[in-house]
C-alpha positions in Angstrom: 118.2 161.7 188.2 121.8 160.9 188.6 123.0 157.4 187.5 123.3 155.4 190.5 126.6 153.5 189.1 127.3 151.7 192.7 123.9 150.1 192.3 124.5 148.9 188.8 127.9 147.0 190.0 126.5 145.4 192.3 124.5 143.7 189.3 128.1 142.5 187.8 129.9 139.8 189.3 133.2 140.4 188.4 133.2 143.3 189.3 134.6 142.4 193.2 136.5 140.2 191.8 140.1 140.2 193.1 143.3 140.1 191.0 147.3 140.3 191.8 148.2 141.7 195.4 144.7 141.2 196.0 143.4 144.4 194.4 139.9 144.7 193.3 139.7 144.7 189.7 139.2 147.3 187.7 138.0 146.4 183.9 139.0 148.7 181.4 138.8 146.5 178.6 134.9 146.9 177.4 135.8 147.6 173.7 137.2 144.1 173.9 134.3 142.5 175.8 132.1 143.4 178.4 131.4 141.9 181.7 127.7 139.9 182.0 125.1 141.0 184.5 123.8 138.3 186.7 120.4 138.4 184.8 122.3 137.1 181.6 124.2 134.1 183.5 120.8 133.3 185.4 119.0 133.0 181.7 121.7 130.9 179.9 121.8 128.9 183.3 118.0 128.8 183.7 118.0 127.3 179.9 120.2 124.6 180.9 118.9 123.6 183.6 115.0 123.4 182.7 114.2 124.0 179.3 117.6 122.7 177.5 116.6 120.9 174.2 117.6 121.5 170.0 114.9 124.0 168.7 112.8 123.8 165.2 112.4 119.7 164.6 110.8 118.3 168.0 106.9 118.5 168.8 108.1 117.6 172.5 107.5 120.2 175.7 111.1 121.1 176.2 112.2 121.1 172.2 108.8 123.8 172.3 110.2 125.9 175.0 113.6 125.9 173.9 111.9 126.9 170.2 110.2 129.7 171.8 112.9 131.4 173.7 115.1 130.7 170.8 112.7 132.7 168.3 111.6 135.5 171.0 115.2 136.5 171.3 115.2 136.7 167.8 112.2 139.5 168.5 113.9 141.4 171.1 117.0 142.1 169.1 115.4 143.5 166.3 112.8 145.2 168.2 116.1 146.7 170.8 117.6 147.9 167.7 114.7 149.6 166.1 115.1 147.8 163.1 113.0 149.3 160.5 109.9 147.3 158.7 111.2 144.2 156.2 114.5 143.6 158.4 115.1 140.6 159.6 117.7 139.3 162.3 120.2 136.2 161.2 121.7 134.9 164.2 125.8 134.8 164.1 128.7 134.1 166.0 129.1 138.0 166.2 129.7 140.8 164.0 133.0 139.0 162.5 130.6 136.0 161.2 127.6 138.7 159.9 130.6 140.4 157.9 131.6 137.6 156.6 128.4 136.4 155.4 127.3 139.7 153.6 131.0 139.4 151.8 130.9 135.9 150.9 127.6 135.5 150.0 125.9 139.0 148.9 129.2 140.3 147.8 130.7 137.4 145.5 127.0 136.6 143.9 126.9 140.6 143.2 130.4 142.2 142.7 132.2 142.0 139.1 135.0 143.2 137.7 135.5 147.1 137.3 133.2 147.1 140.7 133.9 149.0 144.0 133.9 148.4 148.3 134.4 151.6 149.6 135.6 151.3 153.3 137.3 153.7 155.7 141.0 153.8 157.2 139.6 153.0 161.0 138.0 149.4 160.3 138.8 146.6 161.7 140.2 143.4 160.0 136.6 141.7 160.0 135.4 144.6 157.9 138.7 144.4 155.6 139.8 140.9 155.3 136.2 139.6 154.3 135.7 142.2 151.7 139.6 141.8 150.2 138.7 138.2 149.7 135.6 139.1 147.6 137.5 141.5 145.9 140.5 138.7 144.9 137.2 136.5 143.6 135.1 138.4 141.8 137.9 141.3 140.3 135.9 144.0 142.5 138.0 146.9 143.9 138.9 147.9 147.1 138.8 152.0 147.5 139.7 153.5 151.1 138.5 156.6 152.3 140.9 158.7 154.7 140.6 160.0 158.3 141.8 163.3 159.3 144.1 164.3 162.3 141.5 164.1 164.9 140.7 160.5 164.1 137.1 161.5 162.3 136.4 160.3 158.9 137.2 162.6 156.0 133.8 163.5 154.8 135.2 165.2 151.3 137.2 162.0 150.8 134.7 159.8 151.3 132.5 161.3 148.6 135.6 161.7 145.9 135.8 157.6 146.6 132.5 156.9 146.5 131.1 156.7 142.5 129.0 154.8 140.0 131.5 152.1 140.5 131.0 151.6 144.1 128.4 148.7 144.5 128.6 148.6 148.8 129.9 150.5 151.4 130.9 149.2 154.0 131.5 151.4 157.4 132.4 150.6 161.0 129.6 152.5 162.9 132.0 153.9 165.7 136.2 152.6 165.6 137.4 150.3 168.4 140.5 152.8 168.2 140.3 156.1 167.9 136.4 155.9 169.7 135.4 157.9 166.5 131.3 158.2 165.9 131.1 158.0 162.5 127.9 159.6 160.9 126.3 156.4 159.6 122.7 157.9 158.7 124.8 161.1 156.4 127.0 158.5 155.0 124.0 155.7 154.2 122.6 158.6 152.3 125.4 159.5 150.2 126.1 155.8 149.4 122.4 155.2 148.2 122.4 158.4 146.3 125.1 156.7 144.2 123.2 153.5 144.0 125.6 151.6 146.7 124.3 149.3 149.2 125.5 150.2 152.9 126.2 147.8 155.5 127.3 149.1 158.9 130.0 147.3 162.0 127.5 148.2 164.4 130.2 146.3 167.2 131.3 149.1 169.1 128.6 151.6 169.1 125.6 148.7 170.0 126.7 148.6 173.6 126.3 152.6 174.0 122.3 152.6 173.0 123.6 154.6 169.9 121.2 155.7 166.7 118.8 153.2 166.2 118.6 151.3 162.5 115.5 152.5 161.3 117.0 156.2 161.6 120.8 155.0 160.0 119.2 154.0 156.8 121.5 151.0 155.9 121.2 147.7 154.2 122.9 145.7 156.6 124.1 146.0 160.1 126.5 143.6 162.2 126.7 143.1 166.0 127.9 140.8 168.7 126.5 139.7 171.8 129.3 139.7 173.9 130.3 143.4 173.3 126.8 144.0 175.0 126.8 142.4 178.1 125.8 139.1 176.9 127.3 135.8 176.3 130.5 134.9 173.7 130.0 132.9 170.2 126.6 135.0 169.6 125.1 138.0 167.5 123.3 138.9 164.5 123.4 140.2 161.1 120.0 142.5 161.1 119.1 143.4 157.3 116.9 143.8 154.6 114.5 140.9 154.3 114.6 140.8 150.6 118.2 141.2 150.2 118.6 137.9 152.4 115.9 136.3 150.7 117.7 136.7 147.1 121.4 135.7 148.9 122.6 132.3 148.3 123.5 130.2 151.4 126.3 130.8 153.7 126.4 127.2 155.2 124.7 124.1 154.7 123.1 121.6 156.4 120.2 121.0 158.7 117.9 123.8 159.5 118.2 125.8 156.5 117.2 122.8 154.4 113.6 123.0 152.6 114.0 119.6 150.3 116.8 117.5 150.2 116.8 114.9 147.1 120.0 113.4 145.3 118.6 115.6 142.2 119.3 119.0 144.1 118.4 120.9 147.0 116.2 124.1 147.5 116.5 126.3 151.0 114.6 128.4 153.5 114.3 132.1 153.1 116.0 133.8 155.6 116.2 134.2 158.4 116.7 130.0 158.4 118.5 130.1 155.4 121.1 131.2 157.3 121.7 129.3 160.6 122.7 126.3 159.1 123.1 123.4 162.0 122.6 123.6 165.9 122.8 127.2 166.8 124.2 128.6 169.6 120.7 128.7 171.6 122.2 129.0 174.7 123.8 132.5 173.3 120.6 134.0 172.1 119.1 133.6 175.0 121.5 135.3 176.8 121.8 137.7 174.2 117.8 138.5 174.4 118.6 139.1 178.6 121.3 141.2 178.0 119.5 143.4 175.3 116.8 143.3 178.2 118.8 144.9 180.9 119.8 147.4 178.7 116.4 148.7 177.9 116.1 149.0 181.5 118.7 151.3 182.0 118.2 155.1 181.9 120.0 155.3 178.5 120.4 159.1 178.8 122.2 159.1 182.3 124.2 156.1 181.2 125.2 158.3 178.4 126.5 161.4 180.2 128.3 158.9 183.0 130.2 157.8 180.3 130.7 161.0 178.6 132.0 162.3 182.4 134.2 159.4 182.7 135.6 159.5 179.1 136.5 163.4 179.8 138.2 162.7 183.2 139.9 160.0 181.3 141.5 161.9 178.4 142.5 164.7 181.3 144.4 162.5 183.1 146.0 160.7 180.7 147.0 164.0 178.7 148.1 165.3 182.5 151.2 162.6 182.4 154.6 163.9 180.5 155.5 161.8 177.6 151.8 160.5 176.6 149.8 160.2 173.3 146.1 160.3 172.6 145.0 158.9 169.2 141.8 160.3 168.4 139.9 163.1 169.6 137.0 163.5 167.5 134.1 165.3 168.6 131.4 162.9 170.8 133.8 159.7 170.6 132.8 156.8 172.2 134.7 156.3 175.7 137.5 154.7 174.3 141.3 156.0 175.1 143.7 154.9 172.4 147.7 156.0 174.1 151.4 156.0 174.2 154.2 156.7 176.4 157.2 157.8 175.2 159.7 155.7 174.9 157.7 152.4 176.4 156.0 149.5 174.8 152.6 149.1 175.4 153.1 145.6 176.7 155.3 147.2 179.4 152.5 149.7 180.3 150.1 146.9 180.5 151.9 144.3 183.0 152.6 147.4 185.1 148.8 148.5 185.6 147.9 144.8 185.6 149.9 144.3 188.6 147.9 146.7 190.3 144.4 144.8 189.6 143.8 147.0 186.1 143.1 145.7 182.7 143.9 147.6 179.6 144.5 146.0 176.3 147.7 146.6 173.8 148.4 145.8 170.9 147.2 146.7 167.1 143.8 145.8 168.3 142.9 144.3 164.7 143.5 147.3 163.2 147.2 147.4 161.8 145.8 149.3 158.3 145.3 152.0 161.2 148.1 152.0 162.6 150.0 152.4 159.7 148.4 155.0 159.1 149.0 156.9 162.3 152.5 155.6 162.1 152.8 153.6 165.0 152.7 149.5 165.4 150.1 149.8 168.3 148.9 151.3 171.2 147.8 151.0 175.0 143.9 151.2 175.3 141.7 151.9 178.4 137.8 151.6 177.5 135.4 152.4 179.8 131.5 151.1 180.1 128.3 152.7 182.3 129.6 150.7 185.2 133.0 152.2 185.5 133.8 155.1 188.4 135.6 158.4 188.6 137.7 156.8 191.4 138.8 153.5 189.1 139.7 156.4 186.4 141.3 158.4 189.4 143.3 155.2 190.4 143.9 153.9 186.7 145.7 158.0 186.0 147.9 157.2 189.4 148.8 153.8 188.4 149.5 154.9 184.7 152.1 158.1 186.4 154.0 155.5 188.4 154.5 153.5 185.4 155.7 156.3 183.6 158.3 156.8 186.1 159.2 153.6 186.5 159.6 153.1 182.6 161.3 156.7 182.3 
């Protein structure tokens, strides 16, 4: 059956929204954040209005219902990700929060001196800044494994880096540049063969219905709500129940707490352990909505309308004199990382959004990258299953008259 995308806008409100010169807008910013169906804002809404209350410490009706949805969320996100038997599902502010806990508080119990993180040239800051911390704390050692000239990860450079030494890898799932798949479940194997745990930025490929966890093979594995149709300020870190267990707290302070005394303190297990304070209920909520409208999507058309839009993309934008295209590995994710010679990205950017489109420019947290590709950053259209052929049609003419204009 072919994916009916005018029937799945119509389930997006912002969609028909209206920007400058009263065009309609067209949203090519997904890698960023993704636009919420109206079944996500009626849940969070619905929450508020009838059921709003703090979860965990009240025997009262609405504290009970708010406790339920709270925890059956908790269900559906590890059940939507496949996650394998003896996972569990922490509840973050998003994948930069899940990275950060696995480095502050698995990494600098675990790491020593003369240790190794082995990550790749394409991640993003939250899965290099957390881990070069670590590294300054406990004497561990950074090693960085290099992509080759299509944007894909260097397989045979990877394994030279990886050694006895290396105590985690840890591995952005697909890049929120280049749209390079990375081949998490090969890579999760090498790691374990050399005795390395293997934790997985699962932030850009979530929202695509990629590989499910129990067929990656990883330790840990980060993603954000909001990159998935749901609501800001909430994800999870989905991992191994006894690595969690053995982790020392992140955060203190109410729910996490077993006993308090002034003699000491002893804490949950996890997934409590963990979500220290009020949580973001609200999110998870949403979260558990948006997770749901996914799962009733036809995952496999979804895929190939992508796919279609991606190619049509890339041969429009190559079609322009004086562009750039960073990254073409095989099966990217439809993500278009560009350049125009001669013009700043910015410039590109407030021309298209004049004409109702929204792109993003910029390093996109990934200057390590761009160094690498020797550039200071790039213009980026990403696209999601409710994108068109005629928004990619319009976005290629919008982007030529720029290129004109800027000549």
């Amino acid at each position: 059956m072919e994916f009916d995308v005018e029937k799945i806008r119509k389930d997006f409100p912002a969609l028909s929204e209206r920007t400058n010169g009263g065009n309609t807008l067209i949203y090519f910013d997904n890698a960023a954040s993704a636009q919420k169906p109206l079944s996500v804002l009626e849940a969070v809404s619905n929450f508020y209005r009838h059921d709003y209350s703090n979860i965990h410490r009240s025997a009262h009706d609405l504290s009970m219902r708010a406790t339920a949805a709270y925890e059956n969320a908790r269900k559906k996100v590890l059940g939507f990700f496949s996650a394998p038997p003896g996972f569990e599902a922490v509840f973050t502010r998003g994948t930069t929060e899940s990275l950060n806990l696995i480095a502050q508080s698995w990494a600098q119990s675990n790491l020593r001196r003369g240790d190794e993180i082995l990550l790749t040239e394409m991640e993003h800051h939250a899965n290099i800044v957390p881990w070069q911390i670590a590294a300054q704390k406990t004497g561990a050692k950074i090693s960085v494994a290099k992509i080759l000239p299509d944007g894909s990860l260097n397989i045979e450079d990877f394994k030279e880096k990886l050694s006895g030494k290396t105590k985690i890898v840890s591995i952005a799932h697909a890049s929120n540049v280049l749209g390079t798949v990375n081949p998490v479940k090969l890579l999760s194997g090498l790691a374990h063969s050399a005795g390395a745990l293997v934790s997985i930025d699962a932030a850009q490929s979530s929202p695509h219905m990629l590989d499910n966890l129990s067929d990656i093979g990883a330790d840990f594995y980060s993603v954000s709500s909001h990159k998935c149709f749901g609501p800001t300020g909430c994800g999870a870190l989905i991992a191994r129940r006894d690595l969690l267990d053995a982790m020392p707290p992140y955060q203190c302070g109410g729910d996490m707490i077993e006993n308090v005394s002034w003699e000491g303190t002893t804490f949950r297990k996890s997934p409590e352990r963990f979500e220290a304070g009020t949580p973001n209920i609200a999110g998870a909520i949403g979260f558990a909505a948006a997770l749901d409208y996914l799962k009733n999507l036809d995952a496999a058309a979804a895929g190939k309308h992508e796919k279609n839009l991606l190619i049509r993309l890339s041969d429009g934008i190559s079609s322009i004199g004086g562009t750039r295209i960073y990254g073409n590995a095989q099966g990217k994710l439809p993500i278009v990382s560009f350049n125009l010679s001669g013009a700043h990205p910015n410039d590109i950017s407030a021309l298209l959004n004049a004409g109702g489109i929204a792109i993003r420019t910029g390093h996109h947290c990934a200057e390590p990258l761009m160094e690498t590709l020797g550039i200071r950053g790039t213009c980026r259209a990403s696209l999601a299953f409710y994108n068109t052929k005629e928004e990619v049609d319009i976005f290629v003419e919008k982007l030529a008259h720029a290129a004109k204009i800027l000549a």
